[in-house]
N, C-alpha and C positions, 0 to 999 in steps of 0.2 A: 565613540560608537562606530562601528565598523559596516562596510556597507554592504546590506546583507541579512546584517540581525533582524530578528523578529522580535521587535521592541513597538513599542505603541510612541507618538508623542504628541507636541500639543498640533500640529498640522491633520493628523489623524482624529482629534478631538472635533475639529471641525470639518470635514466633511461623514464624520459621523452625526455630526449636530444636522449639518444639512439634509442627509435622506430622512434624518428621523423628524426632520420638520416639512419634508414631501416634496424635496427638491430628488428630480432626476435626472436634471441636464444642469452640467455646468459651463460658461465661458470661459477662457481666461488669454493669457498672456505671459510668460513664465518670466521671473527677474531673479536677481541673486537671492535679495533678503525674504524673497518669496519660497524658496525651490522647497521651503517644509512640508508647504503646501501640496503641490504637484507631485513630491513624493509619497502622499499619502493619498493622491488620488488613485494610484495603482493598488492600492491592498483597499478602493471601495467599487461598487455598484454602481457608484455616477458614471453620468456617459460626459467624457469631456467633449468640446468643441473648441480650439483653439482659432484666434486672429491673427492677424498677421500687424493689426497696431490696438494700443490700448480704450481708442474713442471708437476704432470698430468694435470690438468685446463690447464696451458699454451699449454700443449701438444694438446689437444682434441681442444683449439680452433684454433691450424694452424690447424691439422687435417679440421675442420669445413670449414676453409677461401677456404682451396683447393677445397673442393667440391663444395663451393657456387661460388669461386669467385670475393667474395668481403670480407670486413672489416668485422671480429667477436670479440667480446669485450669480454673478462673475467674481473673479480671482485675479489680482493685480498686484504688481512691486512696486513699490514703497517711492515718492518722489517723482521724477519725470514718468514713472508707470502710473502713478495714481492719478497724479496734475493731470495727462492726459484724456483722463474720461468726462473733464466737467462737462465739456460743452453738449455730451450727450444726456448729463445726467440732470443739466439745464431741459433739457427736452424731457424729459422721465419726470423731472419735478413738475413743468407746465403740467403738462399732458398728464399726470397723474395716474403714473404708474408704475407698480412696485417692483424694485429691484433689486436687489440686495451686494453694495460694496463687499468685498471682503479684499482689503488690502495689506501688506505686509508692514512694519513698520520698521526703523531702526532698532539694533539691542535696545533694550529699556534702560538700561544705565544710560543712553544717551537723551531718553527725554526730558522734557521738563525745560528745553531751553538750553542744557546746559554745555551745547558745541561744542562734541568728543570731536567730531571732525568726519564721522562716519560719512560714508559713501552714497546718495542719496538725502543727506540729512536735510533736512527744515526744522526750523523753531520750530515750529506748531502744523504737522500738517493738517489736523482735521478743520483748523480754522479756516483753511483754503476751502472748507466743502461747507460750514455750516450757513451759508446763506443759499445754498443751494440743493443739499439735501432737507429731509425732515426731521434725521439726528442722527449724529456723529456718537461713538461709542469707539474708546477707546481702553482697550483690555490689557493686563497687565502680568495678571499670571493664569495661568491652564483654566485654572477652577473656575474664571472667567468666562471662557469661551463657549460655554452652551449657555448661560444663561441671558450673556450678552446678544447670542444669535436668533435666540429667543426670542428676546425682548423686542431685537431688531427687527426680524419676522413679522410679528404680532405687529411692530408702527408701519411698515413700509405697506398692511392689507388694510389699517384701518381708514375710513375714510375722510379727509381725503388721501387714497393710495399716492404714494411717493417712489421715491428713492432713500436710502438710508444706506450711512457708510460703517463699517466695523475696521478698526486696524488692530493688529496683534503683533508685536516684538517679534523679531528674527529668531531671538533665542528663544521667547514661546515657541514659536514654532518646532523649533529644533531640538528641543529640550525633551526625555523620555520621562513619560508619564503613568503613575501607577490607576490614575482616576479608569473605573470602571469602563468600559465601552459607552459609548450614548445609545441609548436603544429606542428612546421615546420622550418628546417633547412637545408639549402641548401650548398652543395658543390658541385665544378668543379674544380677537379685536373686538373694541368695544362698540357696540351699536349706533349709531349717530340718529336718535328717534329726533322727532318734532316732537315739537309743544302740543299737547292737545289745544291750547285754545289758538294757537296761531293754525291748526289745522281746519278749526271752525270758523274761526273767522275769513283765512282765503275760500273756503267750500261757500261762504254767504257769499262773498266778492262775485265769486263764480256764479254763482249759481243766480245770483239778479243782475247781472252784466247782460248787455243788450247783444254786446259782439264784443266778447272772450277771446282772445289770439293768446296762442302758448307758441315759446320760442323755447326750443330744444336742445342746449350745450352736450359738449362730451360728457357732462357725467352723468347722463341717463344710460350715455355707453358704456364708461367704467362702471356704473352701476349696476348694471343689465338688469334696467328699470323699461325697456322695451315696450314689454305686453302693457304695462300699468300705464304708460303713457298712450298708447293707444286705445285703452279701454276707458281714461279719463277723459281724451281728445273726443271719443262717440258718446258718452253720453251729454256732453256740453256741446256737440256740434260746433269744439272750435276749431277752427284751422290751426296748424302745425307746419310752425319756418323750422329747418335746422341748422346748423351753426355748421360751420367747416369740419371741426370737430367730431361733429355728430354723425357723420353719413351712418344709414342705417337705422338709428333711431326708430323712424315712423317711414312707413312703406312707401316710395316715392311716389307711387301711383295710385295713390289713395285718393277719393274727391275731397279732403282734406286736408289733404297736403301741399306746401306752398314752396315746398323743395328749399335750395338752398342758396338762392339768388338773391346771397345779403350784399352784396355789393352794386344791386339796384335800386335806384331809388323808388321807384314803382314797387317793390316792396319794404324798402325804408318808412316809406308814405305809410302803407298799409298797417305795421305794427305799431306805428304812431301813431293812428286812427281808434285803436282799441280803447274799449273804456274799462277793462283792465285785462293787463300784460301780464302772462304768469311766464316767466324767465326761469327754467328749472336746469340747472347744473351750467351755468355761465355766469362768468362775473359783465356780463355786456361791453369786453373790450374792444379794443381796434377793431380787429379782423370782424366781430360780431354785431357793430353797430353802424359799419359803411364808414369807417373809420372816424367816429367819433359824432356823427352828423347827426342820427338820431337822436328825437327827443321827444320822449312817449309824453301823450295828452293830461291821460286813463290814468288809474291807478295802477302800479308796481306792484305783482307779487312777486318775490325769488325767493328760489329754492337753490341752497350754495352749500355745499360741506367745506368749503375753504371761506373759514369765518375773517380772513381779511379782504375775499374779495364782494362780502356783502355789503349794500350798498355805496358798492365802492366809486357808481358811476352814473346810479339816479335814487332818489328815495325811493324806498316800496317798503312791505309789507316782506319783512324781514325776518328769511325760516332755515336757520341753521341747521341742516339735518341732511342726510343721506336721500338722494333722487328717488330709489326705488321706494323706500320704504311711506315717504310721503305721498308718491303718486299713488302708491296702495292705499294708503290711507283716503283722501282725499277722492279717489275713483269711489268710494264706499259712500262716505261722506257727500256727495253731489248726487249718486245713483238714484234715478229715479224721479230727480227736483226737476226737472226742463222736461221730463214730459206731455207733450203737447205741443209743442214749440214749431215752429215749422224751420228743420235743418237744409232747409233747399236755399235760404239766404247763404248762407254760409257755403254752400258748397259754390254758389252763382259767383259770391266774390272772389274764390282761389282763384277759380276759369277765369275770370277778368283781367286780374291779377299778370295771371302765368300767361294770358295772351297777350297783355302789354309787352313783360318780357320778353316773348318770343320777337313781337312787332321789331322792339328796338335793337335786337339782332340781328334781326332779318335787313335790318335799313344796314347794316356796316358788311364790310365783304370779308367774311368770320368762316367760308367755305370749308378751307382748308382743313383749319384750328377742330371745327365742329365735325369732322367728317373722320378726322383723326380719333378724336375721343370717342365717337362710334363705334370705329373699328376695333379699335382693342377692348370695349367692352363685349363686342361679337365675340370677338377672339377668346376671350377671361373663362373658363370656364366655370359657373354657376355657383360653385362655392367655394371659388378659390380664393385666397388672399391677395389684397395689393397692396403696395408699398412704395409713397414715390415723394422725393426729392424737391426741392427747394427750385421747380422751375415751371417754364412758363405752361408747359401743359398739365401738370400738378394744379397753376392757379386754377387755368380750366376745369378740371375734375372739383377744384373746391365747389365751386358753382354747378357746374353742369353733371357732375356723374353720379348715378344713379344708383349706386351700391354703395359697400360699406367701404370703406379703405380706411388706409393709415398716412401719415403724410408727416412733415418736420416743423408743421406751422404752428406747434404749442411754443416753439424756441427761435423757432427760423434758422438754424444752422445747415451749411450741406453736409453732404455726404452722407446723407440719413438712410438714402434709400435700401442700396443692395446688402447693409450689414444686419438691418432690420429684418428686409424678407429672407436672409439666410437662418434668423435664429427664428423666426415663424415657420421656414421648413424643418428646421430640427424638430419642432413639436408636432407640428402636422404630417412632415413627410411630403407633403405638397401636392401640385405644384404652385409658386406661390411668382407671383409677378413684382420685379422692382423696376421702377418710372426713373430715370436718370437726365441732366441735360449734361453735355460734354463737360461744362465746368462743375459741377457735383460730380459725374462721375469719376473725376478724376482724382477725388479723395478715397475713393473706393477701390482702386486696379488692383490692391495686394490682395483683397480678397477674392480674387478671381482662384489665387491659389488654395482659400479655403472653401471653395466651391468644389473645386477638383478633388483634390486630398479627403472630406467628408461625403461626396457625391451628393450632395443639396438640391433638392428639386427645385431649382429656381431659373427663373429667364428674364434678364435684363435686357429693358429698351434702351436707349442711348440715342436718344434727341439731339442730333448733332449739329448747332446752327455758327459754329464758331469761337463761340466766347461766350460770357455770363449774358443770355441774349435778355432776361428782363432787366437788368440791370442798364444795358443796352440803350435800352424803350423808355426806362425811365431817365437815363441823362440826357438824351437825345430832346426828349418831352420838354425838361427843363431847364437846359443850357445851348440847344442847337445842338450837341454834340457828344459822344460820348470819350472819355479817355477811359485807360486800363480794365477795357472788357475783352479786346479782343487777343485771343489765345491760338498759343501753336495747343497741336495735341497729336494724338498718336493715332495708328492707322485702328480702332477699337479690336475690329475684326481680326486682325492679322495679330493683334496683342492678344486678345482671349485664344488663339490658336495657338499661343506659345505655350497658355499656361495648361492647354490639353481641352478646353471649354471651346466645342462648337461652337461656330458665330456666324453670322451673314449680315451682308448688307441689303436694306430692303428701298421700298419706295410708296408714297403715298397709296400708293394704286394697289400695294401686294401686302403691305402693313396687314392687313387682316388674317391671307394665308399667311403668310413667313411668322406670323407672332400665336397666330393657334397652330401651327406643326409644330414650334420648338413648345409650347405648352405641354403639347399632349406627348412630346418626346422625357424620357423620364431621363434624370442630371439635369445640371447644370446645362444652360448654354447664352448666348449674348444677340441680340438683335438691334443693329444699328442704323438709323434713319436719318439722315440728313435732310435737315428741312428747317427751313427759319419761319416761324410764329410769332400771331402781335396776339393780344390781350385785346378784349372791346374795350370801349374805349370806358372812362370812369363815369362815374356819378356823381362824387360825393367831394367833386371839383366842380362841379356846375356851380352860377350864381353866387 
C-alpha cells in the first residue's frame, strides 16, 4: 500500500468506532507498532491532543472523563508506551473513572508467548494491566474492533466506572479493510439498582435512628447522585461528612454539613457516636476513616457499587448498588417519616463540631498554610476546575477547601496534577487550575510544551519549598531527620518561559492578585511560589 491511497484499514475501524461511540477528543502518544492508528486519525473528526510521555496521556484523559463525565479514550504503542500508563490508570481504577486504553500491540503472529523477537514484545502484555484495569480485551482480527470497543465502552460507564484496556496487532492495524464504515454503535451499561428490601430496611434504620450521620465517598460524585443526597440529608435532618474524594457532594455551607475534617478526631468521635452510619459511595479506607482509627458504635449502612469494597472494613447493612439511584430511592422511602422531629439538634451538633475543629487550629500556628488556601480560592474563579498534585497544600484542600476539586489521592502517585487539568481544559476550554509542589511538578515540565502547542487554558501553581517537603515532615516526625527529600530543580519561571508559557514569581502577600490575573488571562501560563508549609499536626496518633 502506497502512501497516499484512499484505502480504509483496521486503524480507521477504530476511530470510527470511537466517534460513533461519542468520543470527541482523543489523547495519545505516537509509537511504531501504533502509527495505524494516528494515520487514521487524519481522514476522522476527532480532535487529537497529544503528550509529550505516555502517564501524561493517561493522566490528561482521567483529567478529561472528570470533566465530561463520560468515557475518554487515549491511543498508545505497544510495550514501554503502554507499561507507561499504569500508574495513572491505578488512579482512574481507584478514583473510578472511565477511560478507554487503546494500545497497539505486536504482529499477532507474535502472540500467544510465542518470542518472534519483535520490537517491544512481552509474553502477555495485557497481564500487566489486569489487576489494574476492569478488563483487558485483546483483538485479533478487524471484525473485532468495534465490537470489542464496544464492549469496552459500555464496562469502563458501568458502575463501578473504571479504566479498561483494548490492544490490536500492528498488522490489524495496518492491514486494508473491506468492513463497512462504523457509523453507529450502541451501548447501555447495565444499571446497578438495589434490592428493594435492603432499600426498606436502611429507610426503617433511618428513619427510627435518634442521630443519623451520612458520610459522603466519591461515588455520590461519580455518580452525580448530588441533589438526592441532599434531598435525603433534609428530610432526616442528618449531618453530612465528606470524604476527600467527595468535595462538592453536599453544599459546604449547609447547617448540615460537617465538611470534610476527617483527619480530625473531633469528627472521627462524631461519626462514631451515630446510632446508624449510612456510608454511601466509600469503601471506609485509610484516608476516610482517620487512617483506620475509627470505629462506628451505631449501625452500618453502605452503599458501594464496588462489591469488594463492601464490608470490607466494618459490618453494616450491605447495599450493592449505584449511589444515585439508591439515594433516590431511599429520599422517597424516608419522605415524610421524621416529620415533627425537631432538626435544630442536628444542626446545634455540626456548630459544635466545626467549632472544635476550628478551636484546634486556631491553637497551632497554621497562618500561613490557611491563608494560602484562601487565597486561591478568592482567586479560582466560581466554576472553574481544579486539579492538584500529591502535596502538602493539596493535603490542605483535602480538608479545608470548600469546592469541588480533583486531586491523586484515589492512587497517591505524582505528577497528576498539570496533565489532568490540561485534558479538563480540552473539554471545557477553561480556565482550569493545577496545584503542583516542586517535586510533582517535575514529572510534569514536558507538558509545558503541550500547553503551548494546543493553547490549553490552564495555570499552574508551583509550591516551591525545595524537595518532597511532606515527605519531609514525615521523616523528620519519625527518625529526627529526613534523607533523599531534598532536590536541586530548575528556575520554574525562567523554564515555562522557554517553552513560550508566561510565568511569574509570586509571594504569599500577591498569591491572590498574580494567580486571578493569569486566570482570567486566557492560555496557558505558570505561577510559582516559594514557601515551605507544615500540615497540623495529626490526630489519629494521639493515645
Amino acid at each position: 500500500m502506497s502512501r497516499g491511497q484512499a484505502v480504509r484499514t483496521g486503524g480507521d475501524l477504530v476511530v470510527e468506532s470511537l466517534a460513533a461511540l461519542g468520543a470527541t477528543t482523543v489523547f495519545g502518544e505516537p509509537g511504531q507498532h501504533a502509527l495505524g492508528l494516528f494515520d487514521a486519525l487524519r481522514r476522522s473528526d476527532l480532535r487529537y491532543v497529544g503528550c509529550r510521555t505516555e502517564l501524561s496521556v493517561a493522566f490528561a484523559a482521567d483529567g478529561h472523563a472528570r470533566a465530561t463525565g463520560s468515557v475518554t479514550p487515549f491511543l498508545v504503542s505497544t510495550g514501554p508506551g503502554a507499561l507507561g500508563t499504569l500508574p495513572a490508570l491505578m488512579e482512574s481504577r481507584a478514583a473510578a473513572v472511565p477511560v478507554l486504553v487503546v494500545s497497539s500491540q505486536i504482529p499477532a503472529d507474535g502472540l500467544g508467548g510465542r518470542r518472534k523477537g519483535y520490537l517491544h514484545e512481552l509474553p502477555d502484555q495485557a497481564a500487566a494491566f489486569r489487576d489494574v484495569v476492569k478488563s483487558a480485551h485483546v483483538v485479533r482480527t478487524a471484525g473485532q474492533i468495534a465490537p470489542a470497543l464496544a464492549e469496552a465502552w459500555e464496562l469502563a460507564l458501568a458502575a463501578p466506572a473504571g479504566p479498561v484496556l483494548v490492544e490490536i496487532p500492528q498488522d490489524v492495524l495496518l492491514a486494508e479493510t473491506g468492513i463497512p464504515a462504523v457509523t453507529e454503535l450502541r451501548v447501555a451499561p447495565r444499571p446497578l439498582a438495589p434490592r428493594a428490601e435492603l432499600v426498606a430496611a436502611a429507610a426503617d434504620l433511618l428513619v427510627r435512628a435518634a442521630n443519623p450521620v451520612i458520610l459522603a465517598g466519591g461515588g455520590v460524585v461519580r455518580a452525580g447522585a448530588q441533589a438526592a443526597l441532599l434531598e435525603l440529608a433534609q428530610e432526616l435532618d442528618a449531618p453530612v461528612a465528606t470524604t476527600f474524594g467527595a468535595k462538592g457532594a453536599f453544599p459546604w455551607e449547609h447547617p448540615l454539613s460537617l465538611q470534610s475534617w476527617l483527619e480530625d478526631r473531633h469528627l472521627t468521635a462524631f461519626l462514631e457516636e451515630a446510632d446508624v452510619l449510612l456510608v454511601v459511595g466509600s469503601g471506609l479506607g485509610e484516608l476516610s476513616s482517620n487512617y483506620h482509627t475509627m470505629r462506628p458504635r451505631g449501625r452500618v449502612v453502605q452503599i458501594e457499587a464496588d462489591l469488594g469494597k463492601l464490608e470490607s472494613n466494618h459490618p453494616a447493612l450491605a447495599v450493592h448498588a449505584d449511589a444515585r439511584v439508591t439515594l433516590e430511592e431511599l429520599a422517597r422511602a424516608v419522605k415524610g417519616a421524621r416529620t415533627g422531629r425537631d432538626g435544630a439538634a442536628a444542626r446545634s451538633a455540626v456548630r459544635d463540631v466545626l467549632g472544635r475543629v476550628a478551636a484546634r487550629l486556631d491553637a497551632q500556628d497554621l497562618a500561613l498554610e490557611r491563608s494560602l488556601l484562601a487565597a486561591i480560592d478568592r482567586a479560582l474563579p466560581e466554576q472553574a476546575l481544579s486539579f492538584w498534585d500529591m502535596t502538602i497544600l493539596a493535603y490542605w484542600a483535602w480538608s479545608a477547601w470548600p469546592r469541588p476539586m480533583e486531586s491523586a489521592q484515589g492512587a497517591g502517585g505524582l505528577g497528576y496534577a498539570l496533565p489532568a487539568a490540561l485534558g479538563a481544559a480540552a473539554a471545557t476550554g477553561g480556565p482550569v487550575l493545577a496545584v503542583s509542589g516542586d517535586g510533582g511538578a517535575m514529572y510534569g515540565l514536558a507538558e509545558l510544551a503541550t500547553l503551548h502547542q494546543h493553547r490549553l487554558d490552564v495555570t499552574w501553581l508551583i509550591v516551591d519549598d525545595g524537595g518532597y517537603g511532606i515527605l519531609r515532615e514525615y521523616m523528620t516526625d519519625a527518625f529526627g531527620a529526613a534523607t533523599g527529600t531534598e532536590l536541586a530543580r530548575p528556575d520554574f519561571a525562567a523554564l515555562a518561559a522557554a517553552f513560550g508559557v508566561p510565568a511569574r514569581c509570586t509571594t504569599p502577600e500577591d498569591l491572590e492578585n498574580d494567580l486571578a490575573r493569569a486566570l482570567r488571562t486566557p492560555g496557558p501560563s505558570v505561577v510559582v511560589l516559594p514557601a515551605t508549609l507544615r500540615m497540623f499536626a495529626p490526630t489519629h496518633l494521639a493515645g
